[in-house]
C-alpha positions in Angstrom: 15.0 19.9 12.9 17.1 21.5 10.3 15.9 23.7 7.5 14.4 21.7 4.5 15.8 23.0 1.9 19.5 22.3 3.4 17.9 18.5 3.7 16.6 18.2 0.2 19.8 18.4 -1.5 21.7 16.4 0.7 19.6 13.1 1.4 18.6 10.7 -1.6 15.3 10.6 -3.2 14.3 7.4 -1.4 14.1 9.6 1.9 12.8 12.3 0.7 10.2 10.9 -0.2 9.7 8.9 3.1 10.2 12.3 4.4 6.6 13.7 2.3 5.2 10.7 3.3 5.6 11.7 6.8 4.4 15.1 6.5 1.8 14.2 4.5 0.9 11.8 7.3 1.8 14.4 10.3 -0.7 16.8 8.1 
């Protein structure tokens, strides 16, 4: 996986938040 801050400013705010979702979930 790359580094999440490189991530956050490149995908939209529709998959970032799929992406907390995920964590959240993982967590």
């Amino acid at each position: 996986e790359r580094s999440k801050s490189g991530i956050k400013s490149k995908i939209p705010a529709s998959e970032k938040f799929v992406v907390a979702a995920v964590a959240i979930f993982c967590e």
